[in-house]
FILUM-851069 format. One record per residue (C-alpha): residue in three letters; z, x, y negated. Coordinates in steps of 0.05 Angstrom, whole numbers, plus 5000, padded with zeros to 4 digits. Each point is the difference from the previous one (the first is absolute). Example, Ala and Ser with C-alpha at 12.3 -4.5 7.8 and 13.67 -1.06 7.14 Angstrom:
// FILUM-851069
residuo = Ala&Z = 5156&X = 5246&Y = 5090 $
residuo = Ser&Z = 4987&X = 5027&Y = 4931 $
***
This chain:
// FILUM-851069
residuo = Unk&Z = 2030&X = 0719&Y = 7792 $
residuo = Unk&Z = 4950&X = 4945&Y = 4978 $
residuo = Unk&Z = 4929&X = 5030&Y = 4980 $
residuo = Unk&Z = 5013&X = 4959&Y = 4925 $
residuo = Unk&Z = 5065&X = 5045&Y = 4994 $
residuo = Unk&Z = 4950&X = 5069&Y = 5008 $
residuo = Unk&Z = 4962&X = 4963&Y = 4938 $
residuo = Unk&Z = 5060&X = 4988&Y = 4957 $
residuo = Unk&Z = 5021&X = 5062&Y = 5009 $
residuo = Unk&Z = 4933&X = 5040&Y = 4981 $
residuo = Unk&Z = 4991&X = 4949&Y = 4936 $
residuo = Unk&Z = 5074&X = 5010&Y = 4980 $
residuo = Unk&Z = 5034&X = 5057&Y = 5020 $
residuo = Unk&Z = 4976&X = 5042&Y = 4936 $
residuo = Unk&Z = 5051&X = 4952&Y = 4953 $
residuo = Unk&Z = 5046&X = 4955&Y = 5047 $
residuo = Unk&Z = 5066&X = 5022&Y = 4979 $
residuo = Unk&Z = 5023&X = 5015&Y = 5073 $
residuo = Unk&Z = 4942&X = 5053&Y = 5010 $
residuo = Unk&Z = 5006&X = 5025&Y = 4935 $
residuo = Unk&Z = 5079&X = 5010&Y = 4996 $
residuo = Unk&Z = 5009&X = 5022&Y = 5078 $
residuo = Unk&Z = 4943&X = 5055&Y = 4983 $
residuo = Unk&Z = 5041&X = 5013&Y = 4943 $
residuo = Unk&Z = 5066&X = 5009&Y = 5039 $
residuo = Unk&Z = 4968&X = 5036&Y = 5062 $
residuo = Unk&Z = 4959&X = 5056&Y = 4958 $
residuo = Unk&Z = 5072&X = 5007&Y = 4957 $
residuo = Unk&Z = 5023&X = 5023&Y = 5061 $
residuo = Unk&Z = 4958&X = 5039&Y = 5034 $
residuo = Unk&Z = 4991&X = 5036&Y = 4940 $
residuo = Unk&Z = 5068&X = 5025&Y = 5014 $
residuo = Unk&Z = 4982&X = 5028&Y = 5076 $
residuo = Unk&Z = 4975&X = 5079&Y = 5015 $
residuo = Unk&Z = 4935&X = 4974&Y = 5010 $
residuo = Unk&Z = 4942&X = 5059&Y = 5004 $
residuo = Unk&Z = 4948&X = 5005&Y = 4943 $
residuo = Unk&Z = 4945&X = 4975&Y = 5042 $
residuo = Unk&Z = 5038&X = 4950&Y = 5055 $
residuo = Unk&Z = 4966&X = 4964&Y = 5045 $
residuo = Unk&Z = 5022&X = 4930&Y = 5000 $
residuo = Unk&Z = 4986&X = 4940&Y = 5048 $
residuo = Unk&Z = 5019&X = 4928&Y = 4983 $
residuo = Unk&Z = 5015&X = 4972&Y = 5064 $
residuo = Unk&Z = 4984&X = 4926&Y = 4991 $
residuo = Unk&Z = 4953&X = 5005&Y = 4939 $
residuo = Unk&Z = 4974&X = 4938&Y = 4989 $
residuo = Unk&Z = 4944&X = 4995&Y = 4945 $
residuo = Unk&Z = 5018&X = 5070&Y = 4983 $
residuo = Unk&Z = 5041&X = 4990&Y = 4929 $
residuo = Unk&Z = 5045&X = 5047&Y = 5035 $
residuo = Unk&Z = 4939&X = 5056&Y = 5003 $
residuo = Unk&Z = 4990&X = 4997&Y = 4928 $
residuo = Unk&Z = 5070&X = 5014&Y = 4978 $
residuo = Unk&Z = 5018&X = 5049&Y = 5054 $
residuo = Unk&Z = 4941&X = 5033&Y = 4982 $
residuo = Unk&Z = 5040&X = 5031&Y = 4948 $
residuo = Unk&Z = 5044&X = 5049&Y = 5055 $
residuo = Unk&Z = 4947&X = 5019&Y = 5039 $
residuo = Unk&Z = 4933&X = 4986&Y = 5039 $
residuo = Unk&Z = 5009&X = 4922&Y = 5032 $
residuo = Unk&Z = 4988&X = 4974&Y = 5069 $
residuo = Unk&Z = 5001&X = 4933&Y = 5019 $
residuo = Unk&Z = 5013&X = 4962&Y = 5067 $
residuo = Unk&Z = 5005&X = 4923&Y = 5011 $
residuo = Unk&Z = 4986&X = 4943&Y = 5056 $
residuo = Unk&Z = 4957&X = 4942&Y = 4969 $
residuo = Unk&Z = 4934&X = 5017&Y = 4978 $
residuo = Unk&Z = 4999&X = 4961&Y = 4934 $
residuo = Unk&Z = 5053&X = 5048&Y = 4974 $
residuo = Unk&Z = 4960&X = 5064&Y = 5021 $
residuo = Unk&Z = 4942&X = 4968&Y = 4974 $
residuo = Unk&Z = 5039&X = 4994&Y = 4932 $
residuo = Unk&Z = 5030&X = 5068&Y = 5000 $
residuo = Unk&Z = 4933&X = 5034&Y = 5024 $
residuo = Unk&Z = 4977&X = 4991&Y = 4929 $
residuo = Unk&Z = 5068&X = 5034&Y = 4982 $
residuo = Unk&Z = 4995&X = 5071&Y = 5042 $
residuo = Unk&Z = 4950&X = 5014&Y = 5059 $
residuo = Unk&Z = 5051&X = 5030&Y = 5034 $
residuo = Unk&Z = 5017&X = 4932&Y = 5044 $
residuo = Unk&Z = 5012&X = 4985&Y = 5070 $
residuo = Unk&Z = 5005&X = 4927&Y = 5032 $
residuo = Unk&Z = 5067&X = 5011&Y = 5055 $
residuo = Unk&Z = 5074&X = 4976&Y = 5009 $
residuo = Unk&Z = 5057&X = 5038&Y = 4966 $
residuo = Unk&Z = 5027&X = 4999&Y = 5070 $
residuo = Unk&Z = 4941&X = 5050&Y = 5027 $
residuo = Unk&Z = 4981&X = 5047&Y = 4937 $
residuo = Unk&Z = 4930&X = 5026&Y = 5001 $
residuo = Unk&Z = 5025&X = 5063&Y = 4986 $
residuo = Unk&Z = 5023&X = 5078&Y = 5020 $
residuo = Unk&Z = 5069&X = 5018&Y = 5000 $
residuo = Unk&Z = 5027&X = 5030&Y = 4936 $
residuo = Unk&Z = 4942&X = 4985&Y = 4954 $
residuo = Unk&Z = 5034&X = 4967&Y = 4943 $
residuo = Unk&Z = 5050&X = 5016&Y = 4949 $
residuo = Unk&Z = 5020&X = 4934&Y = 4992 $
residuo = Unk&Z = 4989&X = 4927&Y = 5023 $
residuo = Unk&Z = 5017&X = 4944&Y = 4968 $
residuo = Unk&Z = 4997&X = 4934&Y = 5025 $
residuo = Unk&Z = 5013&X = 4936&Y = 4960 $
residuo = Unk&Z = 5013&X = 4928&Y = 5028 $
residuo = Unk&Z = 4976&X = 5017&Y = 5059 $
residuo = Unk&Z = 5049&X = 5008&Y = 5066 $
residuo = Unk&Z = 5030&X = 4926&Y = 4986 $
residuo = Unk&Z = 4923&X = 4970&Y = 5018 $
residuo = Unk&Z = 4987&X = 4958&Y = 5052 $
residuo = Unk&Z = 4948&X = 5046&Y = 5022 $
residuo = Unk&Z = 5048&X = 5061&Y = 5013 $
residuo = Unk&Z = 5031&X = 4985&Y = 5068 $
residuo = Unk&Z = 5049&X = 5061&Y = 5009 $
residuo = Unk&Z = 5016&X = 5020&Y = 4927 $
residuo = Unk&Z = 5035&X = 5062&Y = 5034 $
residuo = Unk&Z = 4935&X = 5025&Y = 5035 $
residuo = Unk&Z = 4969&X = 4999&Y = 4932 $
residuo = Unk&Z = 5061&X = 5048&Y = 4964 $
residuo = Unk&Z = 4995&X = 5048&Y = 5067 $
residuo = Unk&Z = 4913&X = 5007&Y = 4978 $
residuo = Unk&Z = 5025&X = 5006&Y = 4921 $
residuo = Unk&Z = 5047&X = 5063&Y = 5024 $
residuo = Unk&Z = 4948&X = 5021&Y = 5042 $
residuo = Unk&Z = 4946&X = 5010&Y = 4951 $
residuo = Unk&Z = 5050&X = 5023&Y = 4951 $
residuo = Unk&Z = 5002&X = 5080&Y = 4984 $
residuo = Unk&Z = 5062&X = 5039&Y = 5003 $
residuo = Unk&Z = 5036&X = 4988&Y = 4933 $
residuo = Unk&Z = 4958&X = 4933&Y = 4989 $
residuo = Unk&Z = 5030&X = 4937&Y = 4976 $
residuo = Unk&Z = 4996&X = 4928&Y = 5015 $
residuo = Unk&Z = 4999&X = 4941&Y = 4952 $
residuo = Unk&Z = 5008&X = 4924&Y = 5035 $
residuo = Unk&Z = 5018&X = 4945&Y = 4968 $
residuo = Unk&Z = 5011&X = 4928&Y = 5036 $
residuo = Unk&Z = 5017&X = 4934&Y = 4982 $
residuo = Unk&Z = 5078&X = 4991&Y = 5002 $
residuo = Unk&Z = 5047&X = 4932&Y = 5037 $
residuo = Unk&Z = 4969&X = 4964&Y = 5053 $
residuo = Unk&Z = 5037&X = 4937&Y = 4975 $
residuo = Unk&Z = 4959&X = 5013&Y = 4937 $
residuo = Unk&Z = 4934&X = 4974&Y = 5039 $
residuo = Unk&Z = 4968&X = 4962&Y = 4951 $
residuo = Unk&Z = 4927&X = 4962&Y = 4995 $
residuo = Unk&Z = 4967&X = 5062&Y = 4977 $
residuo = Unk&Z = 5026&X = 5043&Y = 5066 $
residuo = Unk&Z = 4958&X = 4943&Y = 5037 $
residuo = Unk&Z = 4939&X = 5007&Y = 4964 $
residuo = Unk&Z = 5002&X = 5081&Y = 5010 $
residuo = Unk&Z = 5014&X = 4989&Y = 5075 $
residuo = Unk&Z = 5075&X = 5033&Y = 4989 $
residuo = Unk&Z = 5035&X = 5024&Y = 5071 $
residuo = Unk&Z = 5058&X = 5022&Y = 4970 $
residuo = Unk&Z = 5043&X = 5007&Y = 4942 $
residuo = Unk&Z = 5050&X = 5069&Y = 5005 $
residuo = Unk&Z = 5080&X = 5006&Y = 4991 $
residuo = Unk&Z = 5009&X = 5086&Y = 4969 $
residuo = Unk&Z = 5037&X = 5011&Y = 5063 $
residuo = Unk&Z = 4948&X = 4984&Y = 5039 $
residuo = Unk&Z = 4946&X = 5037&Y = 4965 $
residuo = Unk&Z = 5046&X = 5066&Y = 4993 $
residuo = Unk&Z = 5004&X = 4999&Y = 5081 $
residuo = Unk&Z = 4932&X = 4988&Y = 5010 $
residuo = Unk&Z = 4977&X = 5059&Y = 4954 $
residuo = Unk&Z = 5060&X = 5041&Y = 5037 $
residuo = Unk&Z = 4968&X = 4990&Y = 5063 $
residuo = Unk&Z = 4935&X = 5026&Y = 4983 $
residuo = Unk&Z = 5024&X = 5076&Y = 4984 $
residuo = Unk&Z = 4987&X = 4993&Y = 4927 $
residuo = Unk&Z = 5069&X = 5017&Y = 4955 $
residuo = Unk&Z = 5010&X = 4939&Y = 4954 $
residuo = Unk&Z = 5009&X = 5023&Y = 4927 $
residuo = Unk&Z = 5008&X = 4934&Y = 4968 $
residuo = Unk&Z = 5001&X = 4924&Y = 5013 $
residuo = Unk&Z = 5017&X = 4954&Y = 4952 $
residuo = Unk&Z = 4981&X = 4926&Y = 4974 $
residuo = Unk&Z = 4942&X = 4983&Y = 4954 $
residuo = Unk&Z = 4990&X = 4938&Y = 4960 $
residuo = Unk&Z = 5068&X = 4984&Y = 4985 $
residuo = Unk&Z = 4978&X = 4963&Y = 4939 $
residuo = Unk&Z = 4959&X = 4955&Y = 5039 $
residuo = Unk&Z = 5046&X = 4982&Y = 5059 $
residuo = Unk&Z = 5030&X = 4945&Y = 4965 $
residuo = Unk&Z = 4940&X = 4966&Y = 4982 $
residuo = Unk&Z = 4977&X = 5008&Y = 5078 $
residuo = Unk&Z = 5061&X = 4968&Y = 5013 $
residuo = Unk&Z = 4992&X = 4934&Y = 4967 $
residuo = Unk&Z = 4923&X = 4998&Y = 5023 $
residuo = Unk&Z = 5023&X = 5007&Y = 5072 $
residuo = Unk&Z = 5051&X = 4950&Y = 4993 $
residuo = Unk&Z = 4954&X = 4935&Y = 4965 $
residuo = Unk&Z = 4938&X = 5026&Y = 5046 $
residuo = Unk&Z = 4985&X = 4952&Y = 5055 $
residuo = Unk&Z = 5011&X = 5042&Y = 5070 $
residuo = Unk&Z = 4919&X = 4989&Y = 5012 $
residuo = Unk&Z = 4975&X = 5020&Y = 4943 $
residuo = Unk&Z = 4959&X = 5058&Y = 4993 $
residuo = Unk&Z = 4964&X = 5024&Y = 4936 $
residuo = Unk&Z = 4988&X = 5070&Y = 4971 $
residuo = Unk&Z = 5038&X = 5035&Y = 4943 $
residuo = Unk&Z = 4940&X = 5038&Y = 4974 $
residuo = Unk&Z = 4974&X = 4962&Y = 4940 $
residuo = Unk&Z = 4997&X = 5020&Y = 4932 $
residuo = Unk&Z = 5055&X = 4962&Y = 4950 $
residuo = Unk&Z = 4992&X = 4996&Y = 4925 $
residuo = Unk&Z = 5000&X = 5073&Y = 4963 $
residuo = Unk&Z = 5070&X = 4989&Y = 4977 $
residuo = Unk&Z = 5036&X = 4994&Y = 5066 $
residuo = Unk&Z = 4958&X = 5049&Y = 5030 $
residuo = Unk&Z = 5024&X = 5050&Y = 4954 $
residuo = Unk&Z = 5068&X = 4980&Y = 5004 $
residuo = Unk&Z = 5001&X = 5009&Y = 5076 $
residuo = Unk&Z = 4962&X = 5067&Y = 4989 $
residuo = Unk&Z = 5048&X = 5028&Y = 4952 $
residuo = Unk&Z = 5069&X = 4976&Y = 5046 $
residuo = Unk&Z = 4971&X = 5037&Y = 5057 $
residuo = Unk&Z = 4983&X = 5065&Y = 4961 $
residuo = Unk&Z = 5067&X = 4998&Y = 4972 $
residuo = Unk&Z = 5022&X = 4997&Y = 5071 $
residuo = Unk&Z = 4963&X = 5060&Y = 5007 $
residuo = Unk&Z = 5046&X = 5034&Y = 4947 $
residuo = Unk&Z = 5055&X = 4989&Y = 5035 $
residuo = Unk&Z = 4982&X = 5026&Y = 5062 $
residuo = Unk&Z = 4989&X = 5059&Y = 4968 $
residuo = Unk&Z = 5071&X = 5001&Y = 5016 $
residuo = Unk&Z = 5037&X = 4956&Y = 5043 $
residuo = Unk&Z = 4971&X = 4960&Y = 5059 $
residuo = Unk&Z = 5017&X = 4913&Y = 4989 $
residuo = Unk&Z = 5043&X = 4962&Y = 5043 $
residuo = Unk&Z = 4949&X = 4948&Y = 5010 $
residuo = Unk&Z = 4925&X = 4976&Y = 4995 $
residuo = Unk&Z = 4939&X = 4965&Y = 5027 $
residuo = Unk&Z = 4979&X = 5064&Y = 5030 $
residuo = Unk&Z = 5022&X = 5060&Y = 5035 $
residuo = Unk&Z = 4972&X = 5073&Y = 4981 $
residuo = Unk&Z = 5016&X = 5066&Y = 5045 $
residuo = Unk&Z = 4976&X = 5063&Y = 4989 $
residuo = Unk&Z = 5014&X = 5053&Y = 5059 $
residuo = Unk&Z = 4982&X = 5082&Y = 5014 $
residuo = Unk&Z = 4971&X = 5033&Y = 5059 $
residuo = Unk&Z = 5034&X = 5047&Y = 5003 $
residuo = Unk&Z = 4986&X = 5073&Y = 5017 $
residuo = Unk&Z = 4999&X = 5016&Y = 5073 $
residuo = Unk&Z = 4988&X = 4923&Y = 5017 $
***
């Protein structure tokens, strides 16, 4: 990911509607998972550590990503941060009650996505639960996937063997952002195949709010039925006991 991208996300990720409604739609649902009163929780991938401060809610947060700008950024979050690839986790077996990792296993800089769900079982505890979310459709590569240094876009068949293969039972996969795809759509198509610019940036109040409140209505409704289709793909999956 380009260092400026780190930056946009510290300055923005409190408001942008994407932060704010995928926090909304991810702590919907883990709100809905046996979770222990005092979990211990990695984000696997954490960025600038927005991810920290809402998680922080479940249980005591610890944090793990690559580039240094973004565990510079989340340092100021929670001290409990460690520099390291998703693919080799800093961390005993069966330490944490659940791991979540967001927009992470598509990047450029995780070279064997599967290596990196075999560590998040690992470090998983008996009865713990996993939370990943990736971007969905490689022919949905747009300007913005350039600019965050995308390797790969997923197809749910694909991510439901992948999570299969690691040992973890999958619970749940179903499309995010199904409000948004067609918008995506019609940006992918006028783009110029070259182009590359970021998404993060602020728009007026108006549309921010709109785009907030369609994805936290999508959050209602996954309160109850999984969509057909979306921008992204979110899985949650148990380790189960005896794993």
């Amino acid at each position: 990911m380009e260092p400026s991208e780190y930056e946009n996300i510290a300055r923005l990720e409190e408001e942008h509607w994407w932060y704010v409604g995928m926090r909304h739609i991810a702590a919907r649902l883990l709100r809905g998972l046996p979770l222990p009163r005092a979990a211990r929780i990695l984000d696997a991938g954490c960025g600038t550590g927005g991810g920290l401060k809402w998680l922080s809610a479940f249980g005591t947060t610890a944090g793990i990503d690559m580039h240094p700008l973004a565990v510079q950024y989340a340092r100021r979050i929670s001290p409990q941060l460690a520099r390291g690839s998703v693919e080799r986790l800093p961390f005993a077996a069966e330490t944490f009650d659940l791991v979540t990792s967001f927009e992470v296993l598509y990047h450029l800089a995780v070279s064997d996505d599967e290596a990196a769900l075999g560590e998040f079982a690992r470090v998983l505890r008996p009865g713990g639960w996993l939370m990943v979310r990736v971007p969905a459709y490689d022919w949905l590569r747009r300007a913005h996937d350039r600019q965050v240094h995308t390797r790969h876009r997923y197809e749910a068949s694909e991510l439901r063997e992948k999570i299969a293969r690691s040992g973890l039972r999958l619970r749940r996969l179903t499309s995010v952002g199904l409000c948004l795809l067609p918008p995506a759509l019609v940006n992918r198509l006028v783009e110029a195949p070259t182009e590359t610019h970021t998404d993060v940036h602020l728009p007026p109040r108006i549309v921010n709010r709109l785009l907030t409140g369609a994805l936290e209505m999508e959050g209602v409704w996954l309160s109850g039925i999984d969509l057909p289709a979306g921008l992204s793909l979110l899985a949650m999956a148990e380790k189960e006991e005896g794993e």
